[in-house]
NUKOLFI-18246 format. One record per residue (C-alpha): x, y, z. Coordinates in pm, whole numbers, plus 50000, padded with zeros to 5 digits. Each point is the difference from the previous one (the first is absolute). Layout:
// NUKOLFI-18246
XYZ
...
// end
This chain:
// NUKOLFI-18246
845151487239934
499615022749706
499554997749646
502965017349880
501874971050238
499294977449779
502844993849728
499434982349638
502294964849999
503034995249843
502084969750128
500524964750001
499014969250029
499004984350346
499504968950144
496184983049963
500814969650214
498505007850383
502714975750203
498134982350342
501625030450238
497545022849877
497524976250157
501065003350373
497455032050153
497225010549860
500425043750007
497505020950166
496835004549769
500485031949855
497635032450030
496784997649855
499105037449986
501455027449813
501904971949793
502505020649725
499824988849673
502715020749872
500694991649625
497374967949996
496805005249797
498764961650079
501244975450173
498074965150001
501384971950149
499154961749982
501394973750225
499504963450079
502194979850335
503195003549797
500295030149765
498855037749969
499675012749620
499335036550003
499155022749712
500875036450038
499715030449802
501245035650034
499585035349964
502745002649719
501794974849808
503464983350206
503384997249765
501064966750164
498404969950246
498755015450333
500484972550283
497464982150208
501504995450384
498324974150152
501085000050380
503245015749877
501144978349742
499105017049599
497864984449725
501155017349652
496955016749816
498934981949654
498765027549762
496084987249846
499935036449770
502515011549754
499845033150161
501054992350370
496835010450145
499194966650135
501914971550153
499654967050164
501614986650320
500164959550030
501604988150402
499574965049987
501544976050302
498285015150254
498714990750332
495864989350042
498425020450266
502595022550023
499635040749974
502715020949849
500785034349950
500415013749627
501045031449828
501065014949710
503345012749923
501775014949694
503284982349909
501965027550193
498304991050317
497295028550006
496654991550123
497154996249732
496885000650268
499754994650370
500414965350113
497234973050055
499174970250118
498474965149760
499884965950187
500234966749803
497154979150044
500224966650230
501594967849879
497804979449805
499684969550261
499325027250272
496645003950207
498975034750022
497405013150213
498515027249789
500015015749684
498175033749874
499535009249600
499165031749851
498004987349660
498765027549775
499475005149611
499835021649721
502425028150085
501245015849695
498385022349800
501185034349900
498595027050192
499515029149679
497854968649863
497635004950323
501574971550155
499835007850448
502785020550050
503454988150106
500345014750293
496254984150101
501194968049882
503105007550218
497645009150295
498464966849955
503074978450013
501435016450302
497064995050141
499674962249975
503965000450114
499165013150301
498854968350090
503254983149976
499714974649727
502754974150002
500075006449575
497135010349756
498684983849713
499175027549640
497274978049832
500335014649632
499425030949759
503245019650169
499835021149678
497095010649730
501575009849675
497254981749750
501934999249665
497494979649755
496164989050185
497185017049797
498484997850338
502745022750229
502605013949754
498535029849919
499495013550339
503324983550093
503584996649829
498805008549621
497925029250150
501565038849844
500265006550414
502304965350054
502415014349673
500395034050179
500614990150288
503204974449925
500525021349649
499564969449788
498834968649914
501304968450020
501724974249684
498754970350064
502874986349757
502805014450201
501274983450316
499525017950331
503255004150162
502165031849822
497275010049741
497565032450046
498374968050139
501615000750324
499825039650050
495975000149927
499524966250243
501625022150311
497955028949908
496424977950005
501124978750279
502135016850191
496885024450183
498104969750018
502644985050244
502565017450106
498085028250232
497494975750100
502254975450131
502795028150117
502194980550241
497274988150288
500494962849894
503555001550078
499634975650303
497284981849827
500674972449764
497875003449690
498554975749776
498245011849658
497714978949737
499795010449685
496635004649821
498925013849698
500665034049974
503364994850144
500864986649612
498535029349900
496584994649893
496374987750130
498984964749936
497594998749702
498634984249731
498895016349696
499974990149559
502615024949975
502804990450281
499684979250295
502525015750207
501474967250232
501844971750015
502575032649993
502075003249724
503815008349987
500185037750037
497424996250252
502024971150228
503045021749943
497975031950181
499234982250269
503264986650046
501525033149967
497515013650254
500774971650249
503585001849939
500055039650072
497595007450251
498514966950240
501634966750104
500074965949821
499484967950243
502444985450144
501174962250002
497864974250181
501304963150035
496444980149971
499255029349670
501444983949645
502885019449880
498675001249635
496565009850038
499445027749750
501525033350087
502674982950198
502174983849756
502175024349661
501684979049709
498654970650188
502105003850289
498635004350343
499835039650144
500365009450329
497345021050072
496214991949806
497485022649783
496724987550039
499474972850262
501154999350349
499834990950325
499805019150376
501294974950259
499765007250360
501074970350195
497614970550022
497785031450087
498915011249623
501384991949631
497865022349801
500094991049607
500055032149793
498914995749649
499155022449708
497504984149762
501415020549678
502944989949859
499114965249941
496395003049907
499314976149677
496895009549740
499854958049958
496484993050057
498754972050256
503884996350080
500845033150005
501215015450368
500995030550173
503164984350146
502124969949803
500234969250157
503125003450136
498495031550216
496874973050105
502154972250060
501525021650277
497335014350153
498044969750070
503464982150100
500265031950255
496694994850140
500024963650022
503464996150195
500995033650100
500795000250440
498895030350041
497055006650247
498325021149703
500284999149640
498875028649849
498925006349584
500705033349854
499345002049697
499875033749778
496384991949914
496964995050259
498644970650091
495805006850023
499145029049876
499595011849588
499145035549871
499084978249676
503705014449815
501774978049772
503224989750150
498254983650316
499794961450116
496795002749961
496934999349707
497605023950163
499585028549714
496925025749975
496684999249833
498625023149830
498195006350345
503315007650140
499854972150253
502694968850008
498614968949837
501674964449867
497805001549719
501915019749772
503344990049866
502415024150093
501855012249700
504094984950013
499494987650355
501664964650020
498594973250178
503244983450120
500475027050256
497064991450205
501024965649960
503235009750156
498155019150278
498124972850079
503134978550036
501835029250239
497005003250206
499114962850052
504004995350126
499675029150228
496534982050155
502114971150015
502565010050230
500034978550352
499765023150268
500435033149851
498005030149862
499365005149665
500785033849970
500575022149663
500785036150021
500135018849653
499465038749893
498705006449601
496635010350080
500295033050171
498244990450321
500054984250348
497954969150029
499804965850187
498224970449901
499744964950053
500344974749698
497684967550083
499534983849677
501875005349660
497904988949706
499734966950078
502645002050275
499054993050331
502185022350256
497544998750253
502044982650235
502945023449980
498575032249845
502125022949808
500515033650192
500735029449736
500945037550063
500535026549797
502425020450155
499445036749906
501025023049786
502375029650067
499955022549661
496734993949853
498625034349791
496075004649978
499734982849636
501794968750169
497514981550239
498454967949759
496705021350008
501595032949841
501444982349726
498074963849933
496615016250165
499214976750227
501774990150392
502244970850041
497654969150076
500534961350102
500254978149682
497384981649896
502184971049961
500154998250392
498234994150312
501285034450207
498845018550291
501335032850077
501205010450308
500645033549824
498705008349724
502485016449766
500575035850110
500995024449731
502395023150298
503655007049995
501554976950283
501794973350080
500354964550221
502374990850280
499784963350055
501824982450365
500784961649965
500694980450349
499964961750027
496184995150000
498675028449802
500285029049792
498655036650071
498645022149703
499375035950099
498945023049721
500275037949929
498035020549774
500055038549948
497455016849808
501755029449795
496085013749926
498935003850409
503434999950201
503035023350025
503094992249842
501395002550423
497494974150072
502244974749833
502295007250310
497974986750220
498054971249806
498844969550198
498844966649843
496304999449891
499874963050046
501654971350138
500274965149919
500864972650256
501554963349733
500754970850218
501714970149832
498024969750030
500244971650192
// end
């Protein structure tokens, strides 16, 4: 197909109800190679074992609702700009386990991209054999900012795709715009470069959607996303956690601002940004419908913000939470996530079916670079070394509290391993939590990873910026497996009955070619098998 093929959209509404003939034959699975995006800029796709929710944006703005056809049968486009840059596509009533064939179309019929293949995930009460995950963190960033290049970053993802992942998990910080830290801002989104480059600067009293708001937003995050995404996770279902840059700004703590719990205008940017550019989560029966993010004017949504879940059978039901948008500055009771958010995560691991229950939360589990917004109360010395002894300035101690809680309920899960896989800290590690302050996990340690990052510039790593390595809390008893590795990379994790597989990738932009990513192999391997 070519380019000037493709037609802008101009027609009428279709039908987004998929009736059970669609469901009959699976189509051939469509050509991998030489795959024609036509008009698409991005396409990133979520799915769970009933529904596919797709958002899609293109090389120039569309008059009227494209269509989805999934296995023949169209899904009308939603609009998430004001523009008609970027739309949404919602196919509910589907078939678990099954693999259909999508495209695009204008409303007269034309094609919008080649055709592709996205298969629902299998019913919930289902036993699946296997099941592979791409995890990976930290890939925004905008490239004139010194940020790895897009088309690295690109390199990188197809990469890890090459090994087939059955969906891939985006641990946080999908864009770095820094609008207000004293710390980041003015090397990031208040910087003279960051106004040039999007022509602006943002009003923090105007809303988002239809202001110069909207226009500068595309403009920081659209190179952030867009070209390193491309449309290579088309047949991958994708599930992103928020952090803290992805409201806009880093987390700290100083007399003039402290920059999180987020306020409105920056909730409303990362809404904007999630509505525009990567999917929400979908439903889940055992996840509360009113947890926060997942509920407007007190009525239940269909699709959540901030918390979320990855269900793959009774094979895996990874919980996806982002530590941010509930954070409290209370004290002893203050927490990361409300109770409502904890109440479900400990119900999840106590009585979930699944063979592995799996924490993913937006930040690590082990390991502090002594910054503010952490679980932990390690700060530096004047020495610059980590120590307990000095208060660390706004750090809460309710959040460690909290930790302890989450960590003692993952120990305590009957037959199962304790895993938590987060991003934050621009590194790979692995580690093993035995004791918690006064915690004892030694009977069913805690096994963290930090999944690697995909976008981090030179200034990044925790010992550019905070001068000093990412290190095991002093709060805990840890031993390292890997010790956190300040490398672009990334994990791919396999989950069968009786264990789980961790295979990690690094790339080292300072020693290896940019064609060495190619051909990267894992570094390490980990062998988890549940316990007796």
């Amino acid at each position: 197909m070519k380019r000037r093929d493709f037609l802008r959209a101009s027609a009428a509404p279709l039908l987004t109800a998929l009736p059970s003939a669609v469901f009959a034959q699976s189509p051939p699975a469509s050509a991998t190679s030489a795959w024609d995006a036509g008009h698409v800029r991005h396409l990133l796709p979520t799915a769970n074992h009933s529904e596919f929710l797709l958002k899609v944006s293109f090389v120039s703005p569309l008059s009227a609702p494209p269509r989805l056809m999934v296995n023949g049968v169209a899904v009308e486009g939603r609009m998430t700009d004001t523009q008609g840059e970027f739309w949404q596509f919602r196919a509910t009533g589907l078939a678990a386990g099954q693999t259909y064939q999508l495209s695009l179309k204008a409303p007269d019929g034309k094609p919008l991209c080649q055709p592709w293949d996205l298969a629902t995930f299998p019913e919930p009460t289902s036993t699946p054999d296997h099941l592979r995950l791409l995890l990976f963190t930290c890939a925004g960033g905008h490239e004139a900012m010194k940020f790895l290049p897009a088309t690295t970053r690109h390199r990188l993802l197809k990469r890890a795709l090459s090994f087939k992942p059955h969906a891939a998990v985006a641990n946080g910080d999908h864009v770095y715009w820094d609008l207000r830290s004293p710390l980041t801002a003015k090397n990031s989104g208040a910087s003279e470069l960051a106004q040039s480059l999007i022509g602006g600067t943002f009003e923090r009293s105007s809303a988002v959607f239809g202001t110069n708001n909207e226009q500068l937003l595309k403009k920081a995050a659209d190179p952030q996303i867009a070209p390193v995404y491309g449309t290579e996770f088309r047949s991958t279902p994708t599930f992103f956690i928020q952090d803290d840059h992805d409201y806009w700004d880093n987390d700290d703590a100083f007399d003039t601002v402290i920059t999180f719990p987020p306020d409105f205008f920056m909730r409303q940017m990362a809404r904007v940004t999630q509505s525009m550019y990567y999917p929400e989560f979908l439903p889940d029966v055992t996840r509360p419908t009113g947890l926060p993010g997942a509920a407007v004017l007190g009525r239940a949504d269909s699709v959540a913000e901030s918390f979320g879940t990855l269900r793959y059978g009774r094979l895996a039901e990874m919980l996806l939470y982002s530590v941010r948008p509930t954070m409290t500055l209370a004290g002893p009771s203050a927490v990361f996530v409300e109770d409502t958010v904890e109440g479900w995560l400990k119900q999840r691991m106590a009585e979930s079916d699944a063979a592995h229950v799996i924490n993913a939360p937006s930040n690590p589990h082990g390991w502090t670079a002594g910054k503010w917004g952490e679980w932990y109360p390690d700060v530096l010395n004047k020495e610059g070394k980590l120590t307990l002894e000095v208060k660390k300035p706004y750090w809460q101690d309710g959040w460690l509290k909290q930790h302890d809680r989450l960590l003692e309920a993952m120990s305590a899960m009957k037959g199962k391993i304790p895993l938590s896989v987060s991003g934050d800290l621009h590194a790979i590690a692995l580690g093993s939590i035995a004791r918690t302050g006064t915690v004892d996990l030694s009977k069913n340690p805690v096994i963290s990873v930090v999944t690697g990052p995909i976008g981090t510039r030179p200034s990044g790593w925790p010992s550019g910026i905070r001068k000093i390595g990412a290190q095991p809390s002093l709060h805990l008893s840890m031993t390292e497996a890997i010790a956190p590795i300040e490398q672009h990379g990334f994990t791919i994790a396999d989950f069968t009955r009786d264990k789980i597989i961790l295979k990690f990738f690094k790339w080292d932009l300072n020693a290896q070619s940019v064609e060495a990513i190619d051909t990267l192999e894992p570094f390490h391997t980990a062998e988890l098998r549940r316990p007796a």
